[in-house]
C-alpha positions as CSV (number, residue, x, y, z in Angstrom):
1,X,30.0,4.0,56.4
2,X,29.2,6.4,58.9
3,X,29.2,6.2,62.5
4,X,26.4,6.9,65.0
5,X,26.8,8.3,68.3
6,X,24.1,7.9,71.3
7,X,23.9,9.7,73.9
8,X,21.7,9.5,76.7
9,X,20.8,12.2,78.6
10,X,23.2,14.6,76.6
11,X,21.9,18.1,74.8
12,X,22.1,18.6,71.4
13,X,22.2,22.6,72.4
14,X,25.7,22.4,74.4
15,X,27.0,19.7,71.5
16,X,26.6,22.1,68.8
17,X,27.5,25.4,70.7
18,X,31.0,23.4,71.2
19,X,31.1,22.9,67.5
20,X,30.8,26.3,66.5
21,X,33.0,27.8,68.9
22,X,36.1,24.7,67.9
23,X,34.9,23.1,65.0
24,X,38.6,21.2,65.0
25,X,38.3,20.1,68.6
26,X,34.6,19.0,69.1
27,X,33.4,18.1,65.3
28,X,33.5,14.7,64.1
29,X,33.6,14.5,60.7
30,X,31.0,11.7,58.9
31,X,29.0,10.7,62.1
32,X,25.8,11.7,63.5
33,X,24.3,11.8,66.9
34,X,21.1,10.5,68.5
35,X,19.5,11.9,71.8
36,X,18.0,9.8,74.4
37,X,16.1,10.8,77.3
38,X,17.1,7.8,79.4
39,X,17.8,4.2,79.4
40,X,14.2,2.8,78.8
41,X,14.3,4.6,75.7
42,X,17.8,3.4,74.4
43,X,16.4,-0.5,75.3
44,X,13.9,0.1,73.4
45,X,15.2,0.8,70.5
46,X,18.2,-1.1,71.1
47,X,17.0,-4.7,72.6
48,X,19.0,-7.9,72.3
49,X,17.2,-9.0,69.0
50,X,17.5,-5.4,67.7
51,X,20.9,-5.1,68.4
52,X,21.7,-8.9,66.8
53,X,19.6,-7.4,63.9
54,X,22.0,-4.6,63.2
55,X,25.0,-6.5,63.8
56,X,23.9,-8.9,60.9
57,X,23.1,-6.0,58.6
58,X,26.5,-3.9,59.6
59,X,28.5,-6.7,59.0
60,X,26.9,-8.3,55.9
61,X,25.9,-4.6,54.1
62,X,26.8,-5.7,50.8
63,X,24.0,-8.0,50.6
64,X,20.2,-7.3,49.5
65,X,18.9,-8.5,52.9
66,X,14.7,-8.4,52.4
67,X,12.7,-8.8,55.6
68,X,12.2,-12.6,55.1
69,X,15.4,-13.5,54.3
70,X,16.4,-11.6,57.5
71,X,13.8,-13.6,59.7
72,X,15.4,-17.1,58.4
73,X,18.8,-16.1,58.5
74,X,18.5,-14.9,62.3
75,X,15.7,-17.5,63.1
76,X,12.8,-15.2,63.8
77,X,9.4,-14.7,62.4
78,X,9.0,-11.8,59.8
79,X,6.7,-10.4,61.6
80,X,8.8,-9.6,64.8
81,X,11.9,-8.1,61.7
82,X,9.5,-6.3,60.1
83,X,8.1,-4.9,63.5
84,X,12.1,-4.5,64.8
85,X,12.8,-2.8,61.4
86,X,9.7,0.0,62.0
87,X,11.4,1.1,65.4
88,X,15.1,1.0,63.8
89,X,14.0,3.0,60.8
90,X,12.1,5.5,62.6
91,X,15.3,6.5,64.6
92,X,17.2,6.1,61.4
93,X,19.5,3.3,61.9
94,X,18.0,1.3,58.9
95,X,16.9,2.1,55.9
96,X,14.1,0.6,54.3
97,X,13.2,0.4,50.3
98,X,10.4,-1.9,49.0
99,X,11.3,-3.6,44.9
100,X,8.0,-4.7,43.6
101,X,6.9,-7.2,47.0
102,X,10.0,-7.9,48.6
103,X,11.3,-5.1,51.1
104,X,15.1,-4.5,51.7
105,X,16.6,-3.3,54.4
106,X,20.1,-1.4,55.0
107,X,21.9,-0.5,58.0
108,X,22.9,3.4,58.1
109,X,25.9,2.8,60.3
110,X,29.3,1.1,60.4
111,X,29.8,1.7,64.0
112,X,28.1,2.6,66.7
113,X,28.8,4.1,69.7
114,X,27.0,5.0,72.8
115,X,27.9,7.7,75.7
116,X,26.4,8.8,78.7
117,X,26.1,12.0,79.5
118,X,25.0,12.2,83.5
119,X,23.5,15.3,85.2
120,X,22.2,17.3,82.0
C-alpha cells in the first residue's frame, strides 16, 4: 500500500522542481502528497473520528467494510461515516464503490505522514 504525505503549508512547485533536478535524492517512490493551506484545513479533513475511521480501515483493508458496518463497528451513526467518508474521498484518502445497495469503502493508504513546512 502506498503512503501519503501532508504537508501543510508546503509548495508542490519547489517539491517537484527538486525532483526533477535529483530524482534519487528527493523522489519517493510509491507515495503521494497532499497540500494544505493551514491547520484548519488539515483538522478538517483529519478530526478525531476521521482519523479513528482511517485507522480502522488501514488496519483491517482486507475486509469489505460497507458504510453500516463501519458505523456499528466504530459505534457511530451511518450518517456521520457516510458524511466522514464524503470529505475523505474527496481528498482521496478513501475510496468508495457502491455493489447493488450496500457501499464499500477502502482506505488508499498504508501510512501516513504529515510535515510542516513553515514560512512558504
Amino acid at each position: 500500500m502506498n503512503t501519503l504525505i501532508v504537508k501543510i503549508g508546503g509548495n508542490p512547485k519547489d517539491d517537484i522542481k527538486a525532483v526533477f533536478d535529483n530524482p534519487k535524492e528527493n523522489g519517493q517512490p510509491n507515495t503521494n502528497t497532499l497540500y494544505l493551506k493551514d491547520a484548519k484545513e488539515l483538522y478538517e479533513i483529519l478530526s478525531p473520528q476521521r482519523m479513528e475511521l482511517l485507522l480502522y480501515l488501514a488496519n483491517n483493508s482486507k475486509e469489505q467494510n460497507t458504510i453500516n458496518g463501519l458505523a456499528k463497528k466504530l459505534k457511530r451513526r451511518q450518517e456521520a461515516i457516510s458524511r466522514d467518508t464524503i470529505v475523505l474521498e474527496r481528498h482521496q484518502l478513501v475510496k468508495k464503490t457502491k455493489e447493488k445497495q450496500k457501499v464499500f469503502v477502502k482506505s488508499m493508504y498504508g501510512t501516513l505522514n504529515l510535515k510542516l513546512a513553515f514560512g512558504q
